[in-house]
C-alpha positions as CSV (number, residue, x, y, z in Angstrom):
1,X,94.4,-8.5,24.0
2,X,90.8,-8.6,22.8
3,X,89.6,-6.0,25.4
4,X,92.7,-4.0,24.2
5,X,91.6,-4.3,20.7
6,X,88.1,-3.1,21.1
7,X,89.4,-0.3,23.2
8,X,91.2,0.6,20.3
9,X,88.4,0.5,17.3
10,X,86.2,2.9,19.4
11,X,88.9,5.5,20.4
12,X,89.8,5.7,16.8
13,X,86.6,6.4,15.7
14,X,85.5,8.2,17.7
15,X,88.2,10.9,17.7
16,X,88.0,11.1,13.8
17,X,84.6,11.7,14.3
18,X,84.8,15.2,15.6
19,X,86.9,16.1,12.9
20,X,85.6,17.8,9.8
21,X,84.3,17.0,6.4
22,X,83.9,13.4,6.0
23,X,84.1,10.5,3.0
24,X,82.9,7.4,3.9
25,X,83.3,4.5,2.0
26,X,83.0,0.4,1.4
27,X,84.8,-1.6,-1.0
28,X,85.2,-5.3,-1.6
29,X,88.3,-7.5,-3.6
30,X,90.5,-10.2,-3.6
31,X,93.9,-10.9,-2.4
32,X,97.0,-12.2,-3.4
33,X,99.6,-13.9,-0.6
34,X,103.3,-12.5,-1.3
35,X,106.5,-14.3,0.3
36,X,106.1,-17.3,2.5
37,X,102.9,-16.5,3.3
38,X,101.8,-17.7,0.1
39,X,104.9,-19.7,-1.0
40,X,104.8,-23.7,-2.0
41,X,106.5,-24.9,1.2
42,X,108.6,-28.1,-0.8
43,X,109.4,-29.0,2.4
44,X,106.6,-30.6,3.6
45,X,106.9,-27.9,6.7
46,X,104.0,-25.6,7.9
47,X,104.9,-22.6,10.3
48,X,101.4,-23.9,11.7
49,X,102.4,-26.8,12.6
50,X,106.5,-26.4,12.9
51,X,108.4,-23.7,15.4
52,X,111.4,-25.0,12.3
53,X,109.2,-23.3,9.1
54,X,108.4,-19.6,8.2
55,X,106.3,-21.0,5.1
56,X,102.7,-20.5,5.9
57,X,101.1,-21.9,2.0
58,X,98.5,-19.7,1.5
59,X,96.4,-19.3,-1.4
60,X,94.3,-16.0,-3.4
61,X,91.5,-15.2,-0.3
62,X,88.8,-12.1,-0.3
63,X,88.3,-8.8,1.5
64,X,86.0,-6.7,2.7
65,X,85.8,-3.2,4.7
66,X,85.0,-0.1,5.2
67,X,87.0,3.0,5.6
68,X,86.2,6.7,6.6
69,X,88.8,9.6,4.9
70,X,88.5,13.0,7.1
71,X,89.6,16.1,4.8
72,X,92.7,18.6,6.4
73,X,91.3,21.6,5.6
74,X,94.4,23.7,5.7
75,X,96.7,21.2,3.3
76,X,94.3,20.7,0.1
77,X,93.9,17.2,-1.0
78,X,95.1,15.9,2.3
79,X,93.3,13.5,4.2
80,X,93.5,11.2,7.5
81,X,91.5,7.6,7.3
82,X,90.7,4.9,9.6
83,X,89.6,1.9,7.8
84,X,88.5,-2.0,9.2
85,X,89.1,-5.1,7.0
86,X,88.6,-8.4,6.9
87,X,90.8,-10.5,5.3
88,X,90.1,-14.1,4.8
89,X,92.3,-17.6,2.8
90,X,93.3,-20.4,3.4
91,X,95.5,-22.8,2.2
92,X,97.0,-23.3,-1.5
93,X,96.4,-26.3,-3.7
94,X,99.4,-27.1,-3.7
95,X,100.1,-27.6,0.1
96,X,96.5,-29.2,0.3
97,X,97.9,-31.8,-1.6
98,X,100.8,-32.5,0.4
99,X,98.6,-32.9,3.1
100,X,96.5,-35.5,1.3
101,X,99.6,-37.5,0.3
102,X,100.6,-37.7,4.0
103,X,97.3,-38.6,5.4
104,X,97.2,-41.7,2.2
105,X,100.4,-42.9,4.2
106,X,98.2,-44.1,6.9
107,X,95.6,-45.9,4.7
108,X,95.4,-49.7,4.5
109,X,95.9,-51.5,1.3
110,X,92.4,-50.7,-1.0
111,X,91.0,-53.2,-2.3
112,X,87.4,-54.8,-2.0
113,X,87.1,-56.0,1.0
114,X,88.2,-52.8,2.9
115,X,85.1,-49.8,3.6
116,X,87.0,-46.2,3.9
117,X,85.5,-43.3,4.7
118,X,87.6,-39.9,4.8
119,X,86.2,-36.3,6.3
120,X,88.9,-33.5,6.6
121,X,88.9,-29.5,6.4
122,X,92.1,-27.1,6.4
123,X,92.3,-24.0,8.2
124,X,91.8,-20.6,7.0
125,X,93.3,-17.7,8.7
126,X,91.1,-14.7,9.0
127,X,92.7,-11.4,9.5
128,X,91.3,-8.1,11.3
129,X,92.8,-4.9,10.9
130,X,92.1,-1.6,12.2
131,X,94.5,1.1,10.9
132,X,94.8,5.0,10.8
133,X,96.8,6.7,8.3
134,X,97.2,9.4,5.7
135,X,95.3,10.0,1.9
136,X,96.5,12.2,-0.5
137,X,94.1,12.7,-3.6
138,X,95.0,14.7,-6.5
139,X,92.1,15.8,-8.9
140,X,92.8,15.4,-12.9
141,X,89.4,17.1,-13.2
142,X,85.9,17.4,-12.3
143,X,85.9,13.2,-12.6
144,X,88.8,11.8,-12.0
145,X,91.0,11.8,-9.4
146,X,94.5,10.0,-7.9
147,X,95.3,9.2,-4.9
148,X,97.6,7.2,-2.7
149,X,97.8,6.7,1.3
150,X,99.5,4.4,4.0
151,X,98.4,3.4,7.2
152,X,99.6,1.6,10.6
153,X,97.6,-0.4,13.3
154,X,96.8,-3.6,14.9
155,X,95.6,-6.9,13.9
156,X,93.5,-9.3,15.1
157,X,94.2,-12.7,13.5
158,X,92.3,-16.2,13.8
159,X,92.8,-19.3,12.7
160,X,90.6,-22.1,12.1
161,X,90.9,-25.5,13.4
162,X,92.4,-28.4,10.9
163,X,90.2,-31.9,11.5
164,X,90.7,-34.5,9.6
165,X,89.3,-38.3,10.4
166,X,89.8,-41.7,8.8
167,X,87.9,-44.6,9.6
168,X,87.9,-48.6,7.3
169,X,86.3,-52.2,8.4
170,X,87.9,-54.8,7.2
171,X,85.6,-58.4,6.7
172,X,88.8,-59.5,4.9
173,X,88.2,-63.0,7.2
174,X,84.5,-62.9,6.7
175,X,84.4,-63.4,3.2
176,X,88.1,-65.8,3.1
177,X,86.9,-67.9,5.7
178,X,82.8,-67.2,6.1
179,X,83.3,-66.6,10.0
180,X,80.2,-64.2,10.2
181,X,81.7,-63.0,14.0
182,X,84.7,-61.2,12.9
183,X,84.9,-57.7,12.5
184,X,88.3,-55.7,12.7
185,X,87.7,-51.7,12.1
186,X,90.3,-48.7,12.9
187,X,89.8,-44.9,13.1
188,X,91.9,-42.3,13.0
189,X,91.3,-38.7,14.1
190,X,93.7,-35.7,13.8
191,X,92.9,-32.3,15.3
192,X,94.9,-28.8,15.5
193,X,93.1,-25.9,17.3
194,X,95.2,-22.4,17.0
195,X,95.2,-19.5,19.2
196,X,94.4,-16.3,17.9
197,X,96.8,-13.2,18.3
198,X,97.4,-10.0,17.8
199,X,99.8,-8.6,15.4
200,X,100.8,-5.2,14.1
201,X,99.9,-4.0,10.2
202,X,100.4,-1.8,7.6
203,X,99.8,-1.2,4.3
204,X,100.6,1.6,1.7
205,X,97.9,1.7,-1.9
206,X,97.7,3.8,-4.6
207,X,94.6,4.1,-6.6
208,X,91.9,6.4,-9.2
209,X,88.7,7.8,-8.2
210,X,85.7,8.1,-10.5
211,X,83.0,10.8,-10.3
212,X,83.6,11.1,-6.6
213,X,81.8,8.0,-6.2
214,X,83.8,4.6,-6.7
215,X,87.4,4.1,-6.8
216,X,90.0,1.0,-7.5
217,X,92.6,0.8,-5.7
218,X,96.2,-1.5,-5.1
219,X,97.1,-2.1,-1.8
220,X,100.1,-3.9,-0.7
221,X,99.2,-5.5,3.2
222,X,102.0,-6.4,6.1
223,X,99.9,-8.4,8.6
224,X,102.6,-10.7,10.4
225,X,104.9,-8.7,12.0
226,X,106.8,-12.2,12.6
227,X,104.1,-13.5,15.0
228,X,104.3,-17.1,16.4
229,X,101.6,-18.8,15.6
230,X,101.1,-21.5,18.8
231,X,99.0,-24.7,18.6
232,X,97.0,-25.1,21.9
233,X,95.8,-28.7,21.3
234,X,97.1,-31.4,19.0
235,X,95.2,-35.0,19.2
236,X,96.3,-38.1,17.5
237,X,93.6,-40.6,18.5
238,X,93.7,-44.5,16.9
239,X,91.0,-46.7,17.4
240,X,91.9,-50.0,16.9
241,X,88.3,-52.4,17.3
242,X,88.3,-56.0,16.5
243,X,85.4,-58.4,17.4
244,X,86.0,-62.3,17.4
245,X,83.6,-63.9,20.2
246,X,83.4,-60.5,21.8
247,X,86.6,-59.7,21.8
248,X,88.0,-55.7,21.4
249,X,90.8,-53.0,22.0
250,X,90.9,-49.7,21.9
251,X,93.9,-47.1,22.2
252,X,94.0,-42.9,22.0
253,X,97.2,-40.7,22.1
254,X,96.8,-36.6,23.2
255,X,99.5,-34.0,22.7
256,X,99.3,-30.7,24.0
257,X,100.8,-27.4,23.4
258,X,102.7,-27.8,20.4
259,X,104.8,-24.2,19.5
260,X,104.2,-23.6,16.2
261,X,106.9,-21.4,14.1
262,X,106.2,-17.6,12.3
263,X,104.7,-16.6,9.4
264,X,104.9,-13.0,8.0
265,X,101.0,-12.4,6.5
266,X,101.7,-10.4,3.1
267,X,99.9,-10.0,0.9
268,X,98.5,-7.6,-2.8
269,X,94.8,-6.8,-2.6
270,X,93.2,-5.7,-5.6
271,X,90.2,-3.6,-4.8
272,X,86.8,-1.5,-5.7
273,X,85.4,1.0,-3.8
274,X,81.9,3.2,-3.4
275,X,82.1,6.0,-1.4
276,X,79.0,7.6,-0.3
């Protein structure tokens, strides 16, 4: 899929290339999830992690890109582009928290005799599309002009890995019966690692150019197209170390090749361009 992917960048390209009078342009925003892709998921089910949800929980991420307009000379006003984003978010706050209260479930009792230490990081999904499509500008005058355009291609979408780790030593029988030797400490370690895909996109926007040099522009994106997200490793790993006189155990649990459900990436960007 990657090879097929490049391949596909550098035809488009460089086919548009040889056409005529060119617009190039870069432009940088924010975006907004729509649908499931950004919806609360109540519950407590990620498509990321469940084949059973759609609800992927995203929150408001950034873009970046670049696009190139080639002008139809017969057809005034008339354009085709090929543009390259980057779209990147991650999870809401909302759905962060869920995530916290869960992982609190495996915490021992806090009180002073107990030393925790927490370290976790969510994913964020980073999406790549390359599309080719029509532009249609319409000139007020000399310095203003309107414009709207929609576009199809492929996707390239990864995922980052979720890690979280949980680690206490309790000297609960050190300090009640002053027996220096004991030491009883547990860790925990949780890991996802996703596979990355490729999906098929669209997008239709609507915008106004300035002074032929920057523009703002609404986009609505479709990124999804219903693809299975698939976790390719899942590890559960408890280490359970207690010291009297030498004594210890240890124990560790792996899972592999959990299926996870499908998420539709959509999604409102909000964007400012400078066209050179």
């Amino acid at each position: 899929m990657k090879k097929i992917f490049t391949l596909t960048v550098l035809l488009m390209f460089c086919s548009l290339i040889s056409i005529g009078q060119t617009d190039f342009s870069i432009h940088f925003g924010g975006l907004k999830p729509t649908g499931y892709y950004g919806y609360e998921n109540n519950e407590n089910s990620f498509a990321l992690y469940s084949k059973h949800s759609e609800y992927a929980g995203t929150g408001i991420g950034l873009n970046a890109g670049a696009k190139l307009r080639f002008s139809i000379p017969k057809v005034k006003g008339l354009g085709v582009i090929g543009s390259l984003d980057v779209f990147y978010n991650g999870l809401n706050k909302e759905n962060k928290e869920l995530f916290e209260e869960a992982y609190k479930d495996t915490y021992p009792i806090e009180d002073k005799f107990y030393d925790i230490r927490t370290k976790s990081n969510y994913p964020n999904i980073i999406n790549l599309p390359i599309m080719l499509g029509v532009n249609y500008q319409y000139g007020i005058n000399e310095n203003i002009s309107l414009w709207a355009e929609c576009a199809f291609g492929l996707n390239y979408r990864m995922i980052t890995s979720h890690k979280y780790k949980m680690s206490y030593k309790w000297d609960y029988e050190s300090h009640y019966y002053g027996n220096a030797d004991f030491t009883h400490s547990i860790s925990y370690k949780l890991s996802y690692n996703f596979k990355n895909n490729v999906t098929f996109g669209r997008q239709i926007g609507f915008g106004v150019m300035f002074a032929q040099r920057f523009s703002i522009g609404l986009h609505y994106y479709n990124l999804g197209g219903k693809s299975k997200s698939v976790i390719s490793e899942y590890e559960w790993s408890k280490t359970d170390h207690s010291t009297y006189n030498g004594g210890h155990t240890n124990t560790k649990d792996v899972e592999d090749d959990i299926t996870g459900g499908k998420f539709n990436a959509s999604m409102l960007v909000l964007r400012f361009g400078i066209h050179f």
